[in-house]
N, C-alpha and C positions, 0 to 999 in steps of 0.2 A: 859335244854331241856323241863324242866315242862312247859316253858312261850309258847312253842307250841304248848302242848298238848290240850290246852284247844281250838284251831281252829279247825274246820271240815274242810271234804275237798271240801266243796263246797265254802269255804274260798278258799282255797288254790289256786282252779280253777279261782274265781273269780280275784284272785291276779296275777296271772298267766297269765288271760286273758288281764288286766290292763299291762303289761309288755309287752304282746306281742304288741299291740296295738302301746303300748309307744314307743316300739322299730321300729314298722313299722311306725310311724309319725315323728322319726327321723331319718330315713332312708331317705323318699318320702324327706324330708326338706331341709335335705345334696344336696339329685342329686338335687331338685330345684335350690340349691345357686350355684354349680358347675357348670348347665346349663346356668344359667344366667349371673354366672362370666366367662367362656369360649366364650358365645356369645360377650361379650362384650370385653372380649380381643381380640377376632376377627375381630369385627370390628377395634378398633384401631391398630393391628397390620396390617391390610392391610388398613388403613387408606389413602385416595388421596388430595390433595390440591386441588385446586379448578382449575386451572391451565389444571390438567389433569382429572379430571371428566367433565369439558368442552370439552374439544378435545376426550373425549372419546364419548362422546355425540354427536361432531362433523362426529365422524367418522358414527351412527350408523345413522344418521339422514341425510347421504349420502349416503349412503353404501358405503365405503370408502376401503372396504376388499375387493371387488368384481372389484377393480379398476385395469384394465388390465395396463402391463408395457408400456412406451410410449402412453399414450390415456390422454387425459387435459380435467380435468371438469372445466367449468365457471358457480357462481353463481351469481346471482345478488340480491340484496337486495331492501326492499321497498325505502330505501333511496336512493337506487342508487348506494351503492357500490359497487364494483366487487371483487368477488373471486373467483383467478382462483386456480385447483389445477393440476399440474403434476408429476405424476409417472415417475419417469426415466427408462429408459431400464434397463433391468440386465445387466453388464456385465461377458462376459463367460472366 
């Protein structure tokens, strides 16, 4: 215990402050890497193929929710082609 004695405690504070420090920049560091590794498992677990972020796309760029049962949208393209789309009735 002699090897201590010879620190003030304006040592000790200082050492103290160094720790607490240390400890909150490995704190802030941890939630950085969990934040960044959670966002990114999020993306991939809800990951789409291209397939259906098209037709998702499709839908918003028609409004394709708002599409009453029995009513047919035709669109037509610069090229000329047609797309038609119909909703069928519900059946009850």
């Amino acid at each position: 215990m002699d090897s201590f004695a010879k620190y003030t405690i304006i040592d000790w504070i200082a050492f103290l402050q160094v720790l607490l420090i240390w400890f909150y920049m490995a704190y802030r560091s941890g939630q950085w890497i969990v934040s960044v590794a959670c966002s990114k498992g999020w993306r991939w677990w809800n990951r789409k193929n291209k397939k259906a972020l098209a037709l998702d796309s499709f839908y918003e760029a028609f409004n394709l929710n708002s599409l009453q049962p029995g009513s047919v949208i035709v669109v037509t393209t610069q090229s000329g082609m047609t797309i038609q789309i119909h909703k069928p009735k519900e059946e009850k």
